[in-house]
Structure formats: structure tokens, C-alpha cells
N, C-alpha and C positions, 0 to 999 in steps of 0.2 A: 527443525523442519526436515519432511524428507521429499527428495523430488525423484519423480517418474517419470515416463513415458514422453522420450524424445522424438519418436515418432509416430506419435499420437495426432488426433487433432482431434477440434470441438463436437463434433458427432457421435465420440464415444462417450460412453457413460463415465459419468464423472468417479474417480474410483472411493466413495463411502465404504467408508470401514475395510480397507486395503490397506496391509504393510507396504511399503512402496518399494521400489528398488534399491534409491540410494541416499544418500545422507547428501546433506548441502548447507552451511555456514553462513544465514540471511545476518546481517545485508550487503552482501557479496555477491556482485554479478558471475553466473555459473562461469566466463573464461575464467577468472581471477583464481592466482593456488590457495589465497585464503578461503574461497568458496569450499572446496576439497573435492569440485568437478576437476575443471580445470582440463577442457579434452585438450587434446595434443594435435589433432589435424583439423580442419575446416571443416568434413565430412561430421567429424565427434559433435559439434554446435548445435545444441538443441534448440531450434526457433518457436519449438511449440513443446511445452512441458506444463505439469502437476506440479506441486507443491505443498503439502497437507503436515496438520499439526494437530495435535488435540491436547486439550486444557483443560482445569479446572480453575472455575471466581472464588476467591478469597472470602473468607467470612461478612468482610465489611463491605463489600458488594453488593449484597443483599436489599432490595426495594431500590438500589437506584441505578441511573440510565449508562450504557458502555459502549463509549466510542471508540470503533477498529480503526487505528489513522495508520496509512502507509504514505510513507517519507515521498517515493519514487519508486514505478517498476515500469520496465522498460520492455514493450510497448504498451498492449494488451493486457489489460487485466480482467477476470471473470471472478469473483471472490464469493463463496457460499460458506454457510456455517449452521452448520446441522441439517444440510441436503435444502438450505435455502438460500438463494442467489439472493447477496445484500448488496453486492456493489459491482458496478460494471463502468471498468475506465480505459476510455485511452488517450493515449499522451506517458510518454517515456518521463518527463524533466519538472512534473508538479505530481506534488502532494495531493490526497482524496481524503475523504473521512465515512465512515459509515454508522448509523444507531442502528448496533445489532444487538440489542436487548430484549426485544422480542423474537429472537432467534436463538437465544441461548437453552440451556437444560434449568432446570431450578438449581436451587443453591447446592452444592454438592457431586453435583454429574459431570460426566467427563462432556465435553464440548470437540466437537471438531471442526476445524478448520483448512478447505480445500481453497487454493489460488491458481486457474487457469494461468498462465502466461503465454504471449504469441507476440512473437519479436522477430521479422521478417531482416532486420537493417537495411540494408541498401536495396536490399530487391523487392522491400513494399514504398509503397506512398509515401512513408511519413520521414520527418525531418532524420538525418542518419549522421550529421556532419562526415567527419573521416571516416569511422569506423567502417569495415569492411570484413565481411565472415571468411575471404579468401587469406586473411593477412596471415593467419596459424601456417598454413601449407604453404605459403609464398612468402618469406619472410626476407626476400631479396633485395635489388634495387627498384621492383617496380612497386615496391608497397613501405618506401622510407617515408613518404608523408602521410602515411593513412596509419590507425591503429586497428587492436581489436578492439570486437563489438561486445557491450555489455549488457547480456541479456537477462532479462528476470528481477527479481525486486535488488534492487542495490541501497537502497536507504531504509532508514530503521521502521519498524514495525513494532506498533503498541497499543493496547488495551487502557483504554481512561475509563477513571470510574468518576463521573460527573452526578451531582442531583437534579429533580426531575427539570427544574428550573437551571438553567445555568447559562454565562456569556461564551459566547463561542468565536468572538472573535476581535481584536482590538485592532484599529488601524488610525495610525498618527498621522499624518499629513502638515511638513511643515512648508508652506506655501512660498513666504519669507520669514525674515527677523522679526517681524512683528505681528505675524498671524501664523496659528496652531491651530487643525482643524482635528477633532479625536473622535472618531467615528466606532460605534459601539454595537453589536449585534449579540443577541442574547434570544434565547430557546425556551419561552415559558411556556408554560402548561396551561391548559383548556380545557373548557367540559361540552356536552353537547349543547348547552343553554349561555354560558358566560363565558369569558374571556379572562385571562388570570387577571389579578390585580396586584400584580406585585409590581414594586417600583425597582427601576435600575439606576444608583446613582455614581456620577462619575466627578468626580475631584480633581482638580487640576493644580500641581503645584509650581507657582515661577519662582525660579531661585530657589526650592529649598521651603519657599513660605507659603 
């Protein structure tokens, strides 16, 4: 992925089909040297940056559905893919997921993929714990309890290839020793007249048996 425009913000055009400035190591928030940002002063901290990738789907991709999940980006996220805004999150510390398969090229074509990020830390709203964008320049005794701030996607980032039907999510709940509740959410498919009929079956093993 390459990322751009640290002093940008959401009023500019989103930059489609632009080489971008510079190169960045997701998912690695841009302080971290693993990211290969890594500014050096407080001033360098980008709170509002681009992100853009472009891809091609695998052969076997082909007729079924493709879900874009990002792990964590921290704050702000704006996510488009082929100049169409699929997903808009905020919250730094949870996961999202997006069906952008009606948003992709046909089988073959290059796909792009652009990710607003806007990461204010301590001096927006949103929860920031320690972190503090002064700590780069000030690295003294008034910032030993605070760290830096980790902006932009910092958890991993991946493309599912799912069919048109599929479960999207399993959740266990064990209450006590002697009650397991397994809660089961799944994505069928529909027409404009019926309702799918597919069955979801769920199995439950104690012990083994």
C-alpha cells in the first residue's frame, strides 16, 4: 500500500488513479519503524492521510461474494474501491467488514483500492488512552507515562472469497458448566419473490461425542 497526503483532508478529491507519495508496511501504524513512515517530530504525524492499493481476484473468485475485513484503523475510516465508497467506520479498537463485490472490475481487471484515515488522538473526541502526538518532540520527563499515537490501519487487512450463501458469524456463549448457548448468523440469498430455502445446520459436540 502507498500512503499520501498528510495534509490533506476529506474535501479533497479522493486521489483515483494517482501514484502516491510514499510507501507504508500495513498493518503497521504510520509512528512504528516497521510501518517505513516512522516521522521523527510531532509536527511529521499525519492525522489525516490516503492509503491506496490496487489488485487483481484470483481465478477462483469468480461468481462468488468478497468480503474486505479490516482487523482495526485507528480512527476514521472512509474505504472506496473502484471510486465507490463501501465502507465508513469509526472507532480506532474493532474490526469492520464490507461486500464489495459489486464494486469490484470483472474477473481479470486491476481493482483499486483507496482508505481515508483521520486520527485526531488526544485532540479529537474519541477515546485516546495515553497516547499523545506531542510524545515524538517531547520525549522527556513530562511524557514518561504517555506513549506515541498509533495512527491508521494497524491490524491486518484481507479479501474473503465467500459463496453467495454463507455464515458470517459464530458466537459461543457459555453461561455455566452446564449450559452452552451457540448463536449462529449466516447471509442467504434471495429473489425478489422468495426467500432462500437453504437450511443452516449446526452440531454440537460434548466430549468429543
Amino acid at each position: 500500500p502507498l500512503l499520501c497526503c498528510p495534509s490533506g483532508n476529506f474535501s479533497t478529491v479522493p486521489p483515483f488513479g494517482r501514484t502516491l507519495s510514499r510507501s507504508i508496511l500495513v498493518p503497521y501504524p504510520q509512528e512504528s519503524c516497521l510501518s517505513g513512515v516512522a516521522p521523527r517530530s510531532s509536527d511529521a504525524v499525519a492525522m489525516r492521510s490516503w492509503y491506496r492499493l490496487t489488485f487483481t481476484l484470483p481465478a477462483a473468485a469468480s461468481g462468488r461474494r468478497q468480503l474486505l475485513h479490516f482487523g482495526a484503523v485507528d480512527w476514521h475510516a472512509t474505504v472506496f474501491v473502484n471510486k465507490k465508497m463501501v465502507a465508513n467506520h469509526t472507532g480506532g479498537y474493532d474490526g469492520f467488514t464490507a461486500d464489495v463485490t459489486d464494486a469490484l472490475a470483472a474477473h481479470g481487471g486491476e481493482n483499486e483500492l483507496l482508505v481515508w484515515v483521520y486520527d485526531p488522538s488526544e485532540t479529537g473526541p474519541q477515546p485516546s488512552g495515553k497516547q499523545r502526538l506531542g510524545v515524538l518532540s517531547n520525549p522527556g520527563e513530562l511524557w514518561t507515562i504517555v506513549y506515541t499515537s498509533s495512527t491508521g490501519i494497524w491490524q491486518t487487512v484481507w479479501l474473503e472469497t465467500v459463496g453467495v450463501e454463507y455464515i458470517s458469524d459464530v458466537a459461543v456463549d457459555q453461561a455455566s458448566l452446564d449450559t452452552v448457548t451457540i448463536n449462529v448468523s449466516a447471509v442467504l440469498s434471495t429473489t425478489a419473490n422468495s426467500l432462500s430455502t437453504t437450511a443452516v445446520t449446526v452440531t454440537a459436540l460434548d466430549g468429543g461425542v
